[in-house]
VEXZAPA-732023 format. One line per field, with one value per residue (C-alpha): residue in one letter; x, y, z. Coordinates in nm, 3 decimals. Example, Ala and Ser with C-alpha at 12.3 -4.5 7.8 and 13.67 -1.06 7.14 Angstrom:
2
code <- c(a|s)
X <- c(1.230|1.367)
Y <- c(-0.450|-0.106)
Z <- c(0.780|0.714)
//
This chain:
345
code <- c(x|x|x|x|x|x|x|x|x|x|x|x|x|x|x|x|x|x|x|x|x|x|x|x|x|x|x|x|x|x|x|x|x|x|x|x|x|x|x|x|x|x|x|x|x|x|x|x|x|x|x|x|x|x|x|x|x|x|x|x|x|x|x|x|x|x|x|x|x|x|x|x|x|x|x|x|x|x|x|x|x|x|x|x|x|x|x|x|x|x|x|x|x|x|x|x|x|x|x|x|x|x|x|x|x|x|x|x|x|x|x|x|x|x|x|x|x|x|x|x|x|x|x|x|x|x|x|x|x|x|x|x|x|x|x|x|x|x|x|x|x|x|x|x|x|x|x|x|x|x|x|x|x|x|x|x|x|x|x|x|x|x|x|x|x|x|x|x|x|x|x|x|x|x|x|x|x|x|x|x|x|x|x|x|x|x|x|x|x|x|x|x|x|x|x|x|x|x|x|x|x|x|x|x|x|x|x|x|x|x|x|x|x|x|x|x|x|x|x|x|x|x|x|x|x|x|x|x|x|x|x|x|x|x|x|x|x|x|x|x|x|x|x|x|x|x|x|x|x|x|x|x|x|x|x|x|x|x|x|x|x|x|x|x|x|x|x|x|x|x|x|x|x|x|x|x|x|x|x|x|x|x|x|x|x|x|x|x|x|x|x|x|x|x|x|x|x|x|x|x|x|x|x|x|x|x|x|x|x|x|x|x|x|x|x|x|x|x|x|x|x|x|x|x|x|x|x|x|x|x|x|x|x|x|x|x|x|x|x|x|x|x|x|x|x)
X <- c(1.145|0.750|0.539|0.465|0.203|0.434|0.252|0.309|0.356|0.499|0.715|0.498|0.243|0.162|-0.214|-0.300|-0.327|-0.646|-0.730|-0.739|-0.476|-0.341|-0.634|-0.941|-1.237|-1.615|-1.879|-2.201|-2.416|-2.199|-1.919|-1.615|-1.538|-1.175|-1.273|-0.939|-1.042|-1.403|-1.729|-1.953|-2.151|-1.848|-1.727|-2.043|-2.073|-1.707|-1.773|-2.120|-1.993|-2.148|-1.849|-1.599|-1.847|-1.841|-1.476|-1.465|-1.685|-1.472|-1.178|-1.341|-1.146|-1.465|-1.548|-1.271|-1.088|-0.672|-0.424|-0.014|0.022|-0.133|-0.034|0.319|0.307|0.092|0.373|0.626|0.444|0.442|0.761|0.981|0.785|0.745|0.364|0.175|-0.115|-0.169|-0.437|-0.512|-0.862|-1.135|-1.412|-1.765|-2.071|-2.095|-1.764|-1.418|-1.371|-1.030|-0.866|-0.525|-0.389|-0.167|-0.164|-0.552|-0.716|-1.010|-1.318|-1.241|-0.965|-1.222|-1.476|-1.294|-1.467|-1.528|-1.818|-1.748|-1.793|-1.462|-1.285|-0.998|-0.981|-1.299|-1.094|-0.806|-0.993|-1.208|-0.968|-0.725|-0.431|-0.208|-0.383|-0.135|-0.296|-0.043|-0.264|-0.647|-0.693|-0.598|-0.867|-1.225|-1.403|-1.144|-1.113|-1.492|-1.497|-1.487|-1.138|-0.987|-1.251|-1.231|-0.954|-0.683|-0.630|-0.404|-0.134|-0.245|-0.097|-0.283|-0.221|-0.499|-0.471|-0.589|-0.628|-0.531|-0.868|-0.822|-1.093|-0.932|-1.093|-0.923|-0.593|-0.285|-0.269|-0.083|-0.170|-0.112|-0.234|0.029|0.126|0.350|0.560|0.550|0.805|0.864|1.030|0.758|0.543|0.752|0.810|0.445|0.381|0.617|0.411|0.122|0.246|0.261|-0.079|-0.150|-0.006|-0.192|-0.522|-0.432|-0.331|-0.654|-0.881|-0.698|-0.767|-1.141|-1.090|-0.998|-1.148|-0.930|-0.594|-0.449|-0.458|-0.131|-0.196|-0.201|-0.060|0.284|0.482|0.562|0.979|0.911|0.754|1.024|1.001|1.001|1.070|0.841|0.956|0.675|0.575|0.241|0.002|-0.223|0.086|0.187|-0.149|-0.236|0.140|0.134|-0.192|-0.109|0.234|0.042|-0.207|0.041|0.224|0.470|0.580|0.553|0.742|0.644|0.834|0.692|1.034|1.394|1.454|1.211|1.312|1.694|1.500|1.356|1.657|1.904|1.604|1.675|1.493|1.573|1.537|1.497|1.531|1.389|1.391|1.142|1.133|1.063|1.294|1.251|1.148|1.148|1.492|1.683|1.684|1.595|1.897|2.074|1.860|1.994|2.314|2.315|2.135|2.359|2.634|2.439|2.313|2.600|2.401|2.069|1.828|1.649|1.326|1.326|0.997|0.897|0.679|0.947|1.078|1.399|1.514|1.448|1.586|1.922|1.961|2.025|2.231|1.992|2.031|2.294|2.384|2.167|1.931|1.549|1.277|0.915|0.768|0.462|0.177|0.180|-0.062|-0.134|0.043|0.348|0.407|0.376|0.560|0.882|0.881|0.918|1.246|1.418|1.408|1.540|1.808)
Y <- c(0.079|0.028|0.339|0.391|0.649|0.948|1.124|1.533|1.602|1.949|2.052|2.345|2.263|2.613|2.762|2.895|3.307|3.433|3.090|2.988|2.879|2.493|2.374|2.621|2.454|2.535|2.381|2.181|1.997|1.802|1.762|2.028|2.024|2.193|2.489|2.589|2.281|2.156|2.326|2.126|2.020|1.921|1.734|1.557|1.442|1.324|1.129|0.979|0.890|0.605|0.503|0.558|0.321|0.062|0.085|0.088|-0.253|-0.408|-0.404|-0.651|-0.485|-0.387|-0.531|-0.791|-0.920|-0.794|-0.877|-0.894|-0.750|-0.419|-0.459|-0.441|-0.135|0.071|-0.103|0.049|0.396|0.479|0.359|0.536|0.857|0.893|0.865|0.773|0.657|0.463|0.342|0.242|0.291|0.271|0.527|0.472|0.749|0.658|0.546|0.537|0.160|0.070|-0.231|-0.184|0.031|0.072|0.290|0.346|0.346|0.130|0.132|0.277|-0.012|-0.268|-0.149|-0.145|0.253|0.576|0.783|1.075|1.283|1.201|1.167|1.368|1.080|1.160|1.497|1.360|1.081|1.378|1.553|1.320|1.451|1.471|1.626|1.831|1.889|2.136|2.174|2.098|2.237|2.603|2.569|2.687|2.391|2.058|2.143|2.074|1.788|1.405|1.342|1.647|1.561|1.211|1.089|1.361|1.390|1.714|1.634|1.486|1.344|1.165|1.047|0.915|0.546|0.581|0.303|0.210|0.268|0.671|0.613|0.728|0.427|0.537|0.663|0.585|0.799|0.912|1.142|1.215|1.416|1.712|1.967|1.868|2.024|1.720|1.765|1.688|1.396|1.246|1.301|1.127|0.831|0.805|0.844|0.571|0.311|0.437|0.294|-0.045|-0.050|0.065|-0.206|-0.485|-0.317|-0.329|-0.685|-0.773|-0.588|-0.783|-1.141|-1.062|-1.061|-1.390|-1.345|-1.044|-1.377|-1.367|-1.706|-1.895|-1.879|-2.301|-2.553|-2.610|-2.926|-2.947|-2.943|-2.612|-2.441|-2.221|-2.315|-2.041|-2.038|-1.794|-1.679|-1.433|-1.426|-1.293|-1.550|-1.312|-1.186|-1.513|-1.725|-1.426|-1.427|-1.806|-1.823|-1.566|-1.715|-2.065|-1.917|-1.773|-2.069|-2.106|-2.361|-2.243|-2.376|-2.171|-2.128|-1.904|-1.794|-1.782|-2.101|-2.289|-2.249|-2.305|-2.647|-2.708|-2.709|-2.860|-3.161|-3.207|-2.932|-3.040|-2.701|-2.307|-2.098|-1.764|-1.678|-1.459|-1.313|-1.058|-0.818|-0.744|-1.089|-1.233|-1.392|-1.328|-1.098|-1.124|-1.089|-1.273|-1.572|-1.521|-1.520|-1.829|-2.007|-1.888|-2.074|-2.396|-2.259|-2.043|-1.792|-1.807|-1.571|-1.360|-1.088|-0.881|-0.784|-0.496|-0.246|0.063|0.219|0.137|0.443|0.330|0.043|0.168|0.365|0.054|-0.089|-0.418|-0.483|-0.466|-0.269|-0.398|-0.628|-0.613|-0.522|-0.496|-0.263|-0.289|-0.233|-0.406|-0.507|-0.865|-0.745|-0.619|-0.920|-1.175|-0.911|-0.858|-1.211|-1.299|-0.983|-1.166|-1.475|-1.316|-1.196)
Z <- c(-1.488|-1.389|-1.363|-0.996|-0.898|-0.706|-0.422|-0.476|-0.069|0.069|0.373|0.447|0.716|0.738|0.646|0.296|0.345|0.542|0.677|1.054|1.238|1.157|0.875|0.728|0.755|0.728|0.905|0.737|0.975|1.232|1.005|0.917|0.612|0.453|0.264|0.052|-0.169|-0.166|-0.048|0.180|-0.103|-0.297|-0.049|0.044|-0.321|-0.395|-0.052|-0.179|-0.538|-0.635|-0.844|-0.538|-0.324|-0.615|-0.566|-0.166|-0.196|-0.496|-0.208|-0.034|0.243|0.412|0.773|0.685|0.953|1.067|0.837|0.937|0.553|0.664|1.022|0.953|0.773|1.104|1.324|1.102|1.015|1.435|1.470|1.181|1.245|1.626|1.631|1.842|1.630|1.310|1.062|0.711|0.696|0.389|0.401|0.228|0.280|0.631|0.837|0.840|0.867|1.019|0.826|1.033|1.389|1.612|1.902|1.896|2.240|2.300|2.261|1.847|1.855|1.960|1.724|1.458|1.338|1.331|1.269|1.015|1.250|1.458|1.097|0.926|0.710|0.497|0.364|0.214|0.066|-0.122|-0.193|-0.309|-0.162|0.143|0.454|0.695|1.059|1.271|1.614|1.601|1.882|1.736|1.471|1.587|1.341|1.450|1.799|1.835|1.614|1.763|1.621|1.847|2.168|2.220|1.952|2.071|1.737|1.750|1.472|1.170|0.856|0.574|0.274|0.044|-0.138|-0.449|-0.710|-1.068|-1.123|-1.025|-0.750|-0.360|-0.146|0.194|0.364|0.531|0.859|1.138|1.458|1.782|2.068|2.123|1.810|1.534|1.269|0.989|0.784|0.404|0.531|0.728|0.456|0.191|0.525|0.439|0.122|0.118|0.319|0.146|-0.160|-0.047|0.156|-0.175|-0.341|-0.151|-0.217|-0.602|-0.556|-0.408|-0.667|-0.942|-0.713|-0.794|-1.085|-1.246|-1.571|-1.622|-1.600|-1.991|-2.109|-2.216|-2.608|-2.619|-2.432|-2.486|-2.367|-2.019|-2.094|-2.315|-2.030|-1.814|-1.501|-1.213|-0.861|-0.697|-0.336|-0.163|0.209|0.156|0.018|-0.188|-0.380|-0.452|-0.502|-0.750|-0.925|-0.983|-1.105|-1.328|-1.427|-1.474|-1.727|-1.944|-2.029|-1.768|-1.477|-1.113|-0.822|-0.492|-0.171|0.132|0.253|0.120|0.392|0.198|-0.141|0.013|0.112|-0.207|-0.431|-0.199|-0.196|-0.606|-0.745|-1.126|-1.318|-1.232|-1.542|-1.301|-1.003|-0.907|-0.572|-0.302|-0.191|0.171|0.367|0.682|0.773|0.433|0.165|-0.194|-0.313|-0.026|-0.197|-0.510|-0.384|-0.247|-0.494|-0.821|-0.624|-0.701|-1.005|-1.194|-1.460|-1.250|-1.409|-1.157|-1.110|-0.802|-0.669|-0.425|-0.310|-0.208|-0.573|-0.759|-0.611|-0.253|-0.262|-0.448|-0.119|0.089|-0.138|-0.201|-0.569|-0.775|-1.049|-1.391|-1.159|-1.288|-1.068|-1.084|-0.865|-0.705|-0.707|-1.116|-1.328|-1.498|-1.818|-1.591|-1.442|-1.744|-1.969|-1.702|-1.666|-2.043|-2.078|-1.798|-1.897|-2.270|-2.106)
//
């Protein structure tokens, strides 16, 4: 099983001993800043980092237009946890810059920001760890802030996104404007879709990075190269994965959807020795795929790819028992490397 980075959340909302009500904070300048962690200054320097900035640029994430990738995941977020609001959102020294919402009134929706001042963001991202808000309104610091005045941010969860790199860039979010008890579940709900937002940031770091590609060791005759059939619905994840795949020796036949790879090897598609696929796509599973193609193809090889855990998925019965899956986010190495012990198998 891949390594994937597990989020340490907790069920109790409730204050740390002597603080105020919901969140302690302190104030310095305009901003409130959480005092059972960081002090002001603390805080002002994990936020001003100049490595953490490197890394919140290296994203290319910022200013960059609405992607359904991230979208998905804010549609999903409000929906399987009742809130009314929710963002993935990178922060550098000055805003919280909103890559993805739903539920946000205008005019933050239209702009696209927040100032720090209206942000709850900035503290889990320095802190690098979940951020519980009860009632805002109960705590003398947030109630005056811009997040509690003209947000109605009341209840907030947060969860920072932190990359392979260690460096927290931004946070996956939810709020809403009357008090809320989050629970452990709605945390690990979360944490959850955190992981893949997550994911596609990590994917898109390793995209600028071509040099970083291993190199197939020599050029080997095309009818010694395995030939994979790559099924992905999001084009970063599989531009980046056949490019990858492609360096390192092997042959890469690409389908956008489970319908079009159906398509492709009922046209006369001469030889798959892997298939390599998504789990959770529009229209058909991964492992619906699979299914239908190892009637064609008896003894089919095949690599499952996803960003929910082993354990997740095992839940909803997807993949059967002894099926290989790489988890995202993975690295370069991951990929090539699970590729290579499936097709051993």
């Amino acid at each position: 099983m891949i390594h994937v980075r597990q989020r340490s959340v907790t069920s109790d909302p409730s204050p740390a001993p002597g603080a105020p009500a919901g969140i302690g904070y302190a104030r310095a300048g305009r901003a409130p800043i959480r005092t059972p962690g960081l002090s002001a200054a603390q805080h002002l320097a994990a936020l001003r980092a100049p490595e953490r900035l490197a890394a919140v640029c290296r994203t290319g994430l910022l200013d960059s237009p609405p992607e359904e990738s991230f979208d998905r995941l804010t549609r999903s977020a409000r929906r399987s946890l009742d809130a009314p609001v929710a963002l993935i959102s990178l922060i550098d020294e000055r805003r919280q810059f909103i890559k993805s919402q739903h539920g946000l009134g205008q005019p933050w929706a239209g702009r696209r920001e927040l100032p720090l001042t209206h942000s709850y963001c900035q503290y889990t991202v320095t802190e690098r760890a979940p951020l519980v808000v009860t009632d805002a309104r109960r705590d003398p610091v947030l109630r005056a802030s811009g997040g509690a005045t003209e947000l109605g941010a009341v209840a907030y969860a947060g969860v920072p996104l932190i990359t392979r790199e260690g460096y927290a860039v931004g946070t996956f979010c939810v709020f809403g404007p009357e008090p809320r008890e989050w629970t452990g579940h709605d945390l690990a709900q979360l944490g959850e879709l955190a992981d893949v937002a997550q994911g596609e940031i990590d994917l898109r770091l390793s995209a600028r990075e071509p040099a970083a590609l291993p190199l197939a060791s020599g050029p080997a005759p095309p009818a010694a190269r395995p030939t994979v059939l790559l099924v992905e619905d999001e084009d970063l994840v599989r531009s980046l994965a056949r490019e990858v795949l492609r360096r390192a020796g092997f042959e890469v036949i690409e389908a956008r959807s489970p319908a079009d790879a159906e398509r492709l090897v009922e046209g006369g598609l001469d030889r798959i020795d892997l298939l390599l696929t998504d789990v959770v796509m529009p229209g058909m599973s991964g492992p619906e795929l699979a299914r239908r193609l190892a009637r064609r193809r008896p003894g089919l090889r095949v690599l499952y790819m996803s960003g929910f855990s082993e354990e997740a998925i095992a839940r909803h019965g997807e993949l059967s028992p002894g099926s290989l899956l790489l988890e995202k986010p993975f690295t370069i190495a991951e990929l090539v490397a699970r590729v290579r012990q499936a097709l051993a198998r």
